[in-house]
LUMZAFI-587701 format. One record per residue (C-alpha): z, y, x. Coordinates in Angstrom, 1 decimal, padded with zeros to 4 digits. Each point is the difference from the previous one (the first is absolute). Example, Ala and Ser with C-alpha at 12.3 -4.5 7.8 and 13.67 -1.06 7.14 Angstrom:
# LUMZAFI-587701
[site [007.8,-004.5,012.3]]
[site [-000.7,003.4,001.4]]
This chain:
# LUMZAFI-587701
[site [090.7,071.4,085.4]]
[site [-000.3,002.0,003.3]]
[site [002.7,000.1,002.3]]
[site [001.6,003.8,-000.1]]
[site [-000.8,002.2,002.9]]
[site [002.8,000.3,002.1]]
[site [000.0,003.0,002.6]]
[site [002.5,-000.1,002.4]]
[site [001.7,003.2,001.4]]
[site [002.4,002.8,000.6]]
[site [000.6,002.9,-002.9]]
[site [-000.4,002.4,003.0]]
[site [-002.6,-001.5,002.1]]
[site [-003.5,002.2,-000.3]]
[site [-002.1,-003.0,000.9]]
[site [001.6,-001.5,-003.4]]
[site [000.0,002.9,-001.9]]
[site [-004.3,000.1,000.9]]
[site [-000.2,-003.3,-001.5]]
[site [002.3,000.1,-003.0]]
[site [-002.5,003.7,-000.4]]
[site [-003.5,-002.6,000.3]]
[site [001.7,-002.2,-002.4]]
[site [000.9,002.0,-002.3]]
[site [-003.3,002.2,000.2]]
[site [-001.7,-004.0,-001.1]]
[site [002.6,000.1,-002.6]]
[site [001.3,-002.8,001.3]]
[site [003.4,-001.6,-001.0]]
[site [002.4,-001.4,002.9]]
[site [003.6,-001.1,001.0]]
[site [001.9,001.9,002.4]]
[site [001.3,-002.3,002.7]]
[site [002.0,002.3,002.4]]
[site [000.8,-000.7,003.4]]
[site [002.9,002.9,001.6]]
[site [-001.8,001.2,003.3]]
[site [003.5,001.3,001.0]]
[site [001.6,-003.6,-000.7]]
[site [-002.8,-001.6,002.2]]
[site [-001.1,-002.0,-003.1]]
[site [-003.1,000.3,001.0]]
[site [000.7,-002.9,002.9]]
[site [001.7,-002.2,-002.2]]
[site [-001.5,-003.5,000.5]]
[site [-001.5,000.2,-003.4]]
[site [-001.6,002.8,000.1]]
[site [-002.0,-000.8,003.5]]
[site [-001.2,-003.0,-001.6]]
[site [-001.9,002.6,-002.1]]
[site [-001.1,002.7,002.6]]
[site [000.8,-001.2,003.4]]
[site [-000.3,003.8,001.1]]
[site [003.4,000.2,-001.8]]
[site [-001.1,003.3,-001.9]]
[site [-000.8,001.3,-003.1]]
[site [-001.5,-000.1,-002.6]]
[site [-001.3,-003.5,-000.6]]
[site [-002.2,-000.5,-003.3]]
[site [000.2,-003.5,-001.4]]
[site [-003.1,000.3,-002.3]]
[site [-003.0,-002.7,-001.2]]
[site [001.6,-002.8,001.9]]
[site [-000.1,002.4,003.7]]
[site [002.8,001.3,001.8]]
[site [-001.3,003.4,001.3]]
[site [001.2,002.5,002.4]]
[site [-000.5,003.6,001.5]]
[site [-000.4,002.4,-002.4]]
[site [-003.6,001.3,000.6]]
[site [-001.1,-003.9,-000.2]]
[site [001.7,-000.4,-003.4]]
[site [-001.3,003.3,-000.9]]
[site [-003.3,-001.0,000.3]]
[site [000.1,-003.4,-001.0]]
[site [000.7,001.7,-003.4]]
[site [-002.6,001.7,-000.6]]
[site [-002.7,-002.5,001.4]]
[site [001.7,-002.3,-002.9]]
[site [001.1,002.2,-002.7]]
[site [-002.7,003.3,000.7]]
[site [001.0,002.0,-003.2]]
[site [000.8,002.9,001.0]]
[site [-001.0,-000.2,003.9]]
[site [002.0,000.9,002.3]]
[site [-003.2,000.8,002.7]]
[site [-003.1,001.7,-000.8]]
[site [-003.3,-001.3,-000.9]]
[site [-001.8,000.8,002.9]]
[site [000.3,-001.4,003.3]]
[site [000.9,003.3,002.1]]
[site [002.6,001.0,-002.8]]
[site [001.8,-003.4,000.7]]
[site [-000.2,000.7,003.6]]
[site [001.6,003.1,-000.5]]
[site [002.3,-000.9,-002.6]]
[site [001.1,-002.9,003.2]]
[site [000.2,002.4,002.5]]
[site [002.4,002.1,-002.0]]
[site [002.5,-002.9,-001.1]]
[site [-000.2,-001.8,003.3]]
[site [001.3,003.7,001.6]]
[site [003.3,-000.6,-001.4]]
[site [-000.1,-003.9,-000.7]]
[site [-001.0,-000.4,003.5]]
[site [000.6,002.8,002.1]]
[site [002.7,002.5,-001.6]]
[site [002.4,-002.9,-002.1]]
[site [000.1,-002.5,002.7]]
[site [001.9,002.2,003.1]]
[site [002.9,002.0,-002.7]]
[site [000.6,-003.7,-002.4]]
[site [003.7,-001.5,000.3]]
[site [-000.6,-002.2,003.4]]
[site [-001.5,002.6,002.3]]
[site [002.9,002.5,-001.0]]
[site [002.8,-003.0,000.2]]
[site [-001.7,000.2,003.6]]
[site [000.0,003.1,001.1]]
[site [003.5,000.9,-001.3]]
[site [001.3,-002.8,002.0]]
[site [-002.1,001.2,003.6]]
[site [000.9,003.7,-000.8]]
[site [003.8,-001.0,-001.4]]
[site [-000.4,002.7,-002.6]]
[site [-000.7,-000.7,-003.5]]
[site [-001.2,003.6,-000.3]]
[site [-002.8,-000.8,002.6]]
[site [-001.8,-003.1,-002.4]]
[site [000.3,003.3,-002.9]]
[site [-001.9,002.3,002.1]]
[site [-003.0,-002.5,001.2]]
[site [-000.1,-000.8,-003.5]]
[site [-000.3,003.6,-000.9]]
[site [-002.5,000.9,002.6]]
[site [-001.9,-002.8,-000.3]]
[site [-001.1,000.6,-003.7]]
[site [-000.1,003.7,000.4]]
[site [-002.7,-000.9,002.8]]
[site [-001.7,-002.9,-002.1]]
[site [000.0,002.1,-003.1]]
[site [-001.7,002.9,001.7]]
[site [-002.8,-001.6,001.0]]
[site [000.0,-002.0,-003.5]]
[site [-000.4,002.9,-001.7]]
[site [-002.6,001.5,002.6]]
[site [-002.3,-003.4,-001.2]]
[site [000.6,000.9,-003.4]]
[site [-001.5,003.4,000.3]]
[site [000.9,002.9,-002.5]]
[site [-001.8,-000.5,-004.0]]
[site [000.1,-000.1,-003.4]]
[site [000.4,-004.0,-000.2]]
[site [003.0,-000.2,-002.1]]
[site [000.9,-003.5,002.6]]
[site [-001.2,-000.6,003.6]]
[site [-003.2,-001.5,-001.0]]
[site [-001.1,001.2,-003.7]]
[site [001.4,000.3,-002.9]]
[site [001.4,-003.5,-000.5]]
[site [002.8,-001.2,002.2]]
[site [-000.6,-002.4,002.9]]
[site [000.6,-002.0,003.1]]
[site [000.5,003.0,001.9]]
[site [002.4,001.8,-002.8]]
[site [002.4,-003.1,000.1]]
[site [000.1,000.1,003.6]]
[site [001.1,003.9,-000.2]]
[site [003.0,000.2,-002.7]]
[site [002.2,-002.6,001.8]]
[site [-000.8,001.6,003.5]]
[site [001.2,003.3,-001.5]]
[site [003.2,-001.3,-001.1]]
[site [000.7,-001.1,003.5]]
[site [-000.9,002.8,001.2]]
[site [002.9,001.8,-002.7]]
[site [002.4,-001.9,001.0]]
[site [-000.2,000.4,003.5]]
[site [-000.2,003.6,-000.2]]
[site [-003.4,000.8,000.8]]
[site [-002.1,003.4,000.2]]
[site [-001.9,-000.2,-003.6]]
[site [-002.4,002.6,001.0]]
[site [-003.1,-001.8,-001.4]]
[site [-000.6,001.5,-003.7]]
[site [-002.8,-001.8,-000.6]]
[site [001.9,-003.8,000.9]]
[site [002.5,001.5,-002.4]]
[site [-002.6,001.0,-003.0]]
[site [-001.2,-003.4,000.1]]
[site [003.4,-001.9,000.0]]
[site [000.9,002.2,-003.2]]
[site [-003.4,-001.3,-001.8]]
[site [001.2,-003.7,001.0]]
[site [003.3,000.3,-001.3]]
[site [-000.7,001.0,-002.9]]
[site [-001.5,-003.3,-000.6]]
[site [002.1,-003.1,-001.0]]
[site [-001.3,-001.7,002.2]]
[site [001.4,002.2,003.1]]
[site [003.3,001.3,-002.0]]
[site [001.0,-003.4,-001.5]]
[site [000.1,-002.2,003.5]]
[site [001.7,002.4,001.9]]
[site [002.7,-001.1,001.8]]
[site [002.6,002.3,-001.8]]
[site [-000.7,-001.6,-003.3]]
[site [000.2,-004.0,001.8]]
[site [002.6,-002.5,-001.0]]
């Protein structure tokens, strides 16, 4: 019998809410293993014998330990390709890249727990970690939105969710909670279409152990 997957994470991290989305997209079954950020469980010993970055998520899957979220992502659907997660053709995946690694790399990275920790201590205001946070997605989010372009496509790409999508709904509940601007109608339209999927609804972090 196959070991279970095990993914490794935070009920409020977005870079584990993606993968429990990719999973669950692959209907995949998995065991929560959950690691408080705000404890600094994520330095235990333990756990940096897994991922030596000390962050999460961590998949434990087909005898692999994996890390970062786009690379789990996609080592999904290269190994489990019903449904896809990228397009077909080779400048849809490129795109379909390009729009996840604007938040995975560029817009997540600079607003996630660490950087904010940071700042709050240079500034020595908590309300100063809030409002980079804030701005930070309000600016990252506009020019998300810009590459998504106005249509009909019911998700980023098409009509079928994907990389990109999975990227987006956990970005936006960031940018909730820290207050941001939502003044892109079309980012919003396709969040609504993605959770009203299980897939999105049922790993969000309000309904985690």
């Amino acid at each position: 019998m196959a070991a279970p997957i095990r993914l490794h994470g935070y009920f409020r991290s977005s870079a584990t809410w993606r993968v429990r989305i990719a999973l669950a997209l692959k209907g995949l079954a998995w065991e929560s293993v959950a690691h408080s950020l705000l404890d600094g469980e994520q330095r235990d010993p333990a756990y940096l014998a897994l991922n030596p970055q000390g962050l999460v998520p961590a998949l434990e899957i087909d005898g692999l330990v994996l890390t970062q979220s786009m690379a789990i992502c996609e080592y999904l659907d290269e190994t489990r390709p019903a449904p896809p997660l990228l397009p077909r053709d080779a400048a849809g995946r490129a795109r379909a890249r390009a729009l996840a690694q604007a938040i995975a790399c560029d817009l997540h990275p600079v607003q996630n727990l660490r950087v904010l920790e940071r700042i709050r201590t240079l500034a020595g205001s908590k309300d100063a970690g809030t409002a980079w946070a804030r701005e930070t997605c309000e600016q990252g989010l506009d020019a998300f939105a810009a590459m998504v372009g106005e249509g009909a496509l019911r998700f980023c790409l098409g009509d079928e969710p994907g990389l990109a999508d999975l990227m987006l709904v956990p970005q936006l509940a960031n940018a909730r909670r820290f207050g941001a601007d939502l003044r892109w109608p079309r980012l919003l339209e396709i969040e609504a279409n993605c959770l009203a999927l299980p897939a999105f609804c049922a790993t969000a972090p309000e309904v985690q152990a």
